[in-house]
C-alpha positions, 0 to 999 in steps of 0.5 A: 316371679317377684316375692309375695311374701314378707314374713315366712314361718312354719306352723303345727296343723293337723296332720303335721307341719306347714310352712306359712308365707304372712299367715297363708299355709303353702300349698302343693302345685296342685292345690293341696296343703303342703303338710309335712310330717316332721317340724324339721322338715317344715323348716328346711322348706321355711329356710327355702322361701326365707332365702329368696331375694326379690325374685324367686328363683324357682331352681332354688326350691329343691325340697319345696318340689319333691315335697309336692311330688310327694304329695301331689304324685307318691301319695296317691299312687303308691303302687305304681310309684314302687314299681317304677322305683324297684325296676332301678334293682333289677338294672342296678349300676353296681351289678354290672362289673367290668371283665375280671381281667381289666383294671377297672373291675378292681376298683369296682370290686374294691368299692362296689362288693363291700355294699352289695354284699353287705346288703345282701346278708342284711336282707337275706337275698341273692343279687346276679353280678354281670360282667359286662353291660348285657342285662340279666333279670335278677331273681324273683324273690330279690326282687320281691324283696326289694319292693317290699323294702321300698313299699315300706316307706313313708311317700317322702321317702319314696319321692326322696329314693326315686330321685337317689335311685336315677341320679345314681341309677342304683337302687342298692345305694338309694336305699342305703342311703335311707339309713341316716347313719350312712355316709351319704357322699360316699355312697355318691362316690360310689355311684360315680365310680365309672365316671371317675375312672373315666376322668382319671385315665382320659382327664377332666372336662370342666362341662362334665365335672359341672354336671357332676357337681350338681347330680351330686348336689341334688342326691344329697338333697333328695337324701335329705327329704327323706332324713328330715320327713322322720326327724 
């Protein structure tokens, strides 16, 4: 698609902020008004539709899509939304541990305990560590837990913790994440622990690392969603 538009802005509105491409207000994928919650936010998407050359180039509009999920998806579906969110707690990749005998499990102990048990003490919950990649139901009320923290968040956030939540395939370091204090590339890191020891003992190959630069990319972005919806 060729660009439309000349001149890109943001304006307050009601109900928070909307990008504006030569005056219109930009709308969702289903024909709602994109309005944000925060004036950072509303720039970050302006910065999006500023940055386009002659072409748009639709890959290019990260925020611009899961802002629209939010809207158009997360908003009017809340409930449903937090239960495909919390069947990421339930599978958590940093749960399930190698054999304690294997070199691997000290790494995994090393980066991974830290976090889990960290937040276990946070929110006064109990998380079942397996050994081995046999699912095992965590507990009820960790559970419950968890979809009260995720039920919790604004639409943005959710959208933005669904995608770190698959990316990482890890609920504990999506909502992490959320904490704007957190280092959210070592959370990544933490995520791709696995694949990194792979790459270690076998060596690196240029198509995998590629994915992995640009899995990587996009959990930072997703983060961002949300950190800039409650700037």
């Amino acid at each position: 698609m060729r660009r439309f538009y000349k001149q890109v802005d943001v304006a307050a509105v009601e109900g928070g902020w909307q990008v504006t491409l030569d005056g219109r207000g930009v709308k969702t994928v289903k024909g709602l008004p994109q309005i944000v919650p925060t004036e950072a936010l509303a720039r970050a998407l302006a910065a999006e539709w500023d940055a386009q050359g002659e072409k748009i180039d639709a890959q290019s509009l990260p925020l611009r899509d899961m802002t629209d999920y939010a809207i158009d998806i997360v908003a009017p579906d809340q409930a449903s939304v937090v239960e495909k969110i919390v069947a990421y707690g339930d599978t958590d990749t940093l749960l399930y541990r190698a054999d304690p005998d294997e070199p691997l499990y000290v790494r995994q102990q090393e980066v991974w305990e830290p976090i889990v048990s960290g937040f276990e003490q946070l929110h006064g919950i109990s998380y079942v560590r397996v050994s081995g990649i046999i699912h095992r139901e965590q507990h009820a009320a960790t559970l419950d837990k968890l979809r009260e923290l995720v039920a919790a968040q604004s639409p943005f956030a959710m959208a933005s913790l669904e995608a770190m939540a698959s990316l990482a395939a890890s609920l504990l370091v999506g909502l992490n994440a959320l904490d704007p204090d957190a280092d959210g590339e070592a959370l990544w890191q933490a995520a791709s622990l696995e694949e990194e020891w792979q790459a270690e003992q076998w060596g690196r190959e240029e198509e995998a690392e590629e994915r992995r630069v640009k899995r990587q990319s996009d959990f930072l972005t997703s983060r961002s969603l949300a950190l800039l919806a409650r700037a």
